[in-house]
C-alpha positions in Angstrom: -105.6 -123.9 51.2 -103.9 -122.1 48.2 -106.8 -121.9 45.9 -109.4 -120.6 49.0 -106.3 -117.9 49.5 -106.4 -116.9 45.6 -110.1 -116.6 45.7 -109.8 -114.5 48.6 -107.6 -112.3 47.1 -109.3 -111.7 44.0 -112.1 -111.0 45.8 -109.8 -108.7 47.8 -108.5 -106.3 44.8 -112.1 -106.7 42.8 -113.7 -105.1 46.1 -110.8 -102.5 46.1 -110.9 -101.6 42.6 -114.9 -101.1 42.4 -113.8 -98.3 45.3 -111.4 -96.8 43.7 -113.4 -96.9 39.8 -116.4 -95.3 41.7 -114.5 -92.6 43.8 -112.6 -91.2 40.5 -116.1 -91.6 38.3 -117.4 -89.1 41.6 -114.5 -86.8 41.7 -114.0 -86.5 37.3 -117.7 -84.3 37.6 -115.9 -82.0 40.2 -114.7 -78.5 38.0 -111.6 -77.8 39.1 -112.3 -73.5 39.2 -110.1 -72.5 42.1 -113.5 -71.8 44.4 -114.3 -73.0 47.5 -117.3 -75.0 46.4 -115.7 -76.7 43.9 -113.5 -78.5 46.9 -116.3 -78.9 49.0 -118.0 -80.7 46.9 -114.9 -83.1 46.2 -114.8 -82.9 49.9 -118.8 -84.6 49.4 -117.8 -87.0 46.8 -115.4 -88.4 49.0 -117.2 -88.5 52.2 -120.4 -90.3 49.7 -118.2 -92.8 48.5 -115.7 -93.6 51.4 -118.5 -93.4 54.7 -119.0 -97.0 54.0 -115.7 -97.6 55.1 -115.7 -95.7 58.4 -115.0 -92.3 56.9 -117.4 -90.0 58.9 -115.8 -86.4 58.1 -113.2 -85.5 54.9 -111.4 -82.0 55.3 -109.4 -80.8 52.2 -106.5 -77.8 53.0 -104.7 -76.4 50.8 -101.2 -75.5 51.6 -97.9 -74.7 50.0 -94.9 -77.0 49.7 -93.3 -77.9 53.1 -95.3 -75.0 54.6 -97.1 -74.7 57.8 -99.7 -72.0 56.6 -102.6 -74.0 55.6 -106.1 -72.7 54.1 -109.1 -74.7 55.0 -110.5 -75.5 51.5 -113.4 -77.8 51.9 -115.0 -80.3 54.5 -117.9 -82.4 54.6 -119.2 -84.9 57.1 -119.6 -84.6 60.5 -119.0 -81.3 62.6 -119.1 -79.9 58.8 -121.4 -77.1 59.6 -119.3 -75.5 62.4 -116.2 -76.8 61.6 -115.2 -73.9 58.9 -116.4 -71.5 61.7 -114.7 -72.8 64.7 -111.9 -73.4 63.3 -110.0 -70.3 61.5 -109.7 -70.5 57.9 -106.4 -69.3 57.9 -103.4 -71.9 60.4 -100.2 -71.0 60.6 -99.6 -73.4 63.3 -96.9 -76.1 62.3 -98.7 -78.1 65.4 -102.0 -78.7 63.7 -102.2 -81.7 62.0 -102.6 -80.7 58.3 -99.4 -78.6 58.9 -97.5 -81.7 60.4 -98.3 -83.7 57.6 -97.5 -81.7 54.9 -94.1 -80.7 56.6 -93.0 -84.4 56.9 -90.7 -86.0 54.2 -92.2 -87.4 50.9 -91.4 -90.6 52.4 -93.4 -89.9 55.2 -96.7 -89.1 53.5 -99.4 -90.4 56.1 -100.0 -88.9 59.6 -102.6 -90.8 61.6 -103.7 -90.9 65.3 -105.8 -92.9 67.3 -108.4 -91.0 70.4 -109.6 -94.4 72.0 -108.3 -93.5 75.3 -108.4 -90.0 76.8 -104.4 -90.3 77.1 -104.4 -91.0 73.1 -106.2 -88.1 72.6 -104.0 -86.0 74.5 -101.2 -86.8 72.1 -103.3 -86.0 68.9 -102.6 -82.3 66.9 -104.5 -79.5 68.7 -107.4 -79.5 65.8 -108.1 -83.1 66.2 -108.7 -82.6 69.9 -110.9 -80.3 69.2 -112.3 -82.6 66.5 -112.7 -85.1 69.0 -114.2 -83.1 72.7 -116.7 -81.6 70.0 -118.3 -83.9 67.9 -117.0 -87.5 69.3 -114.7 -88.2 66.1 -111.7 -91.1 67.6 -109.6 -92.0 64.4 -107.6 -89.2 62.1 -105.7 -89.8 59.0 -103.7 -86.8 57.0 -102.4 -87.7 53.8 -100.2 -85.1 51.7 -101.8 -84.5 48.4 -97.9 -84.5 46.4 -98.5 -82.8 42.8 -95.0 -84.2 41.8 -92.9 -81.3 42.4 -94.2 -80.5 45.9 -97.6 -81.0 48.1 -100.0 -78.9 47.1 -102.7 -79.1 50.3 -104.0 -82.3 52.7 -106.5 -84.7 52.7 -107.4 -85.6 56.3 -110.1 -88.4 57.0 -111.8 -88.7 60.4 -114.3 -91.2 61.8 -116.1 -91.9 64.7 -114.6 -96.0 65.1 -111.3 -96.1 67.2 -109.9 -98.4 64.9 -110.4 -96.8 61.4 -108.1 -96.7 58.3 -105.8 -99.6 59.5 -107.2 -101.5 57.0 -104.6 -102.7 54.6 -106.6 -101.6 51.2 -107.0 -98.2 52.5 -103.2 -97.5 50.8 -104.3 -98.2 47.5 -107.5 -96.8 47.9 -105.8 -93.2 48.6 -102.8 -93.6 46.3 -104.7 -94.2 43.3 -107.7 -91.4 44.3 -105.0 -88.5 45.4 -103.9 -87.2 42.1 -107.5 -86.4 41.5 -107.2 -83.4 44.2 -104.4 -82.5 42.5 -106.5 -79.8 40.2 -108.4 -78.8 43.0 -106.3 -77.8 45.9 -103.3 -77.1 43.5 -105.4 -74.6 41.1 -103.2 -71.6 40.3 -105.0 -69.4 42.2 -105.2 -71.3 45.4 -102.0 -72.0 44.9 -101.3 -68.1 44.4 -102.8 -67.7 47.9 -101.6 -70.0 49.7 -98.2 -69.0 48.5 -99.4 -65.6 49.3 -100.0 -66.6 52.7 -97.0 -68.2 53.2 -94.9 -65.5 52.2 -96.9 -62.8 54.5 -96.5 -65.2 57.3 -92.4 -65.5 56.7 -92.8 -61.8 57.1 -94.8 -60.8 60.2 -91.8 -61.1 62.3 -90.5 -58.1 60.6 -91.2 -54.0 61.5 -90.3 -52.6 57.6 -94.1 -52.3 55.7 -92.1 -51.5 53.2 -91.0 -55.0 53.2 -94.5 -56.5 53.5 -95.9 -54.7 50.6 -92.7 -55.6 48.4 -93.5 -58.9 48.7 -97.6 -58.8 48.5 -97.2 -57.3 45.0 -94.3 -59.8 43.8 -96.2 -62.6 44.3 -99.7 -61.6 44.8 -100.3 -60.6 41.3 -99.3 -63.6 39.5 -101.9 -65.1 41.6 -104.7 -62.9 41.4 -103.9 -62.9 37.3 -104.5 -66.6 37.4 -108.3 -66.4 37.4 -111.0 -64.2 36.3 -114.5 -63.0 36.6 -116.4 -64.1 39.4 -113.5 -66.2 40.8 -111.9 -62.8 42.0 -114.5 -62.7 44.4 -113.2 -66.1 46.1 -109.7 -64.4 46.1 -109.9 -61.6 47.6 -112.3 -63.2 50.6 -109.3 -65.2 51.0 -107.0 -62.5 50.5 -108.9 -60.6 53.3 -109.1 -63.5 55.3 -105.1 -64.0 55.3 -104.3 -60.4 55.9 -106.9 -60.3 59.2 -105.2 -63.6 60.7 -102.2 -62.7 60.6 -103.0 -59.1 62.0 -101.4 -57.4 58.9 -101.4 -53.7 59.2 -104.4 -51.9 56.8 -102.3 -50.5 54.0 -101.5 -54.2 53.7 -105.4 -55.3 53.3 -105.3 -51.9 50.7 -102.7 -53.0 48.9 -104.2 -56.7 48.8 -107.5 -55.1 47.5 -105.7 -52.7 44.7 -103.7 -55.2 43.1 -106.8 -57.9 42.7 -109.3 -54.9 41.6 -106.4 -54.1 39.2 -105.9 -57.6 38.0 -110.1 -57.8 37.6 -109.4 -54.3 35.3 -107.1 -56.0 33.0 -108.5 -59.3 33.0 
């Protein structure tokens, strides 16, 4: 009947909302500082308030608009331990999954895959297989974390069901709970470095250092100005990080380390 329906929905959106009201409450204590703990534990606030709803692993990257270089930011849940180990730090894959997703249109937002069947999990990004031969996970969902004027990074979702995140409130759930990772994964200086790394990567094809240092310096000081103190730390281990994936030659890695001791100087 019509009524029955009505009380159903109101139960519906009441059940949705406590969600949501209890996932931002988690996430407002998170400082936004441009570190890597600060996003793992967003990455822990989520996982705590979203397992109960099949969510078994959260992985936060960080990324620059419509790039394919993405930095692993945070993760907690399942495989947690290893993941940040096994998998590099540094993709510049545009076939991993965070990459896919945050290449697709704006209209396109979601990516999500399904390993219930080995042949399903053949189609899935590389790093999901992986996800899924190693620690059992069967459902994956990417969302693009949009800032407005570009994606600033990924959240992906992962659970061990085979039918996970079809549920219909899981929309409103993520649309109302995304611009929350907005100041994390879109601080200025992750930002700077994923910008950083996206740049370097463009330029790896090329022979002329000159070229590579050119463009380090243009747009690696901004980013290393961004933050002080203690934060440089986080920087440079991501600067470093950057430079050794993509096999940059050492006056590269020198030049990386001058600027951000230079910006600590004057900072």
């Amino acid at each position: 009947s019509q009524p029955a329906a009505e009380k159903t929905d109101a139960v519906h959106d009441a059940t949705v909302m406590r969600r949501v009201r209890t996932l931002l409450q988690g996430l407002s204590v998170v400082t936004a500082d441009g570190s890597r703990s600060s996003v793992g534990k967003a990455a822990s606030v989520l996982l705590q308030h979203l397992q109960e709803c099949g969510t078994d692993t959260v992985i936060l990257t960080a990324a620059a608009p419509d790039s394919s270089v993405c930095v692993l930011a945070g993760c907690a849940g399942v495989g947690h331990g290893t993941l940040g180990q096994q998998q590099q730090l540094l993709t510049t894959d545009g076939n991993m999954a965070a990459a896919r997703c945050n290449l697709q249109s704006p209209k396109q937002p979601y990516l999500y895959y399904s390993a219930a069947s080995a042949g399903a999990a053949g189609n899935c990004p590389q790093d999901w297989q992986q996800l899924h031969e190693q620690y059992g996970l069967q459902s994956f969902l990417a969302v693009k974390v949009d800032a407005g004027n570009g994606s600033v990074g990924v959240m992906t979702l992962a659970s061990l069901s085979s039918s996970a995140f079809l549920e219909p409130w899981w929309e409103p759930v993520l649309n109302m709970s995304l611009p929350r990772l907005v100041p994390l994964l879109g601080h200025p200086l992750t930002a700077g470095i994923c910008k950083i790394a996206h740049e370097l990567h463009q330029l790896t094809a090329k022979s002329d250092h000159k070229a590579y240092i050119t463009a380090m310096l243009q747009v690696g000081t901004g980013a290393c100005v961004a933050s002080a103190g203690a934060r440089h730390a986080c920087g440079c281990s991501y600067l470093s990080s950057i430079c050794t994936t993509l096999r940059l030659p050492c006056a590269i890695l020198m030049k990386v380390a001058c600027c951000c001791l230079e910006c600590m100087l004057v900072t």
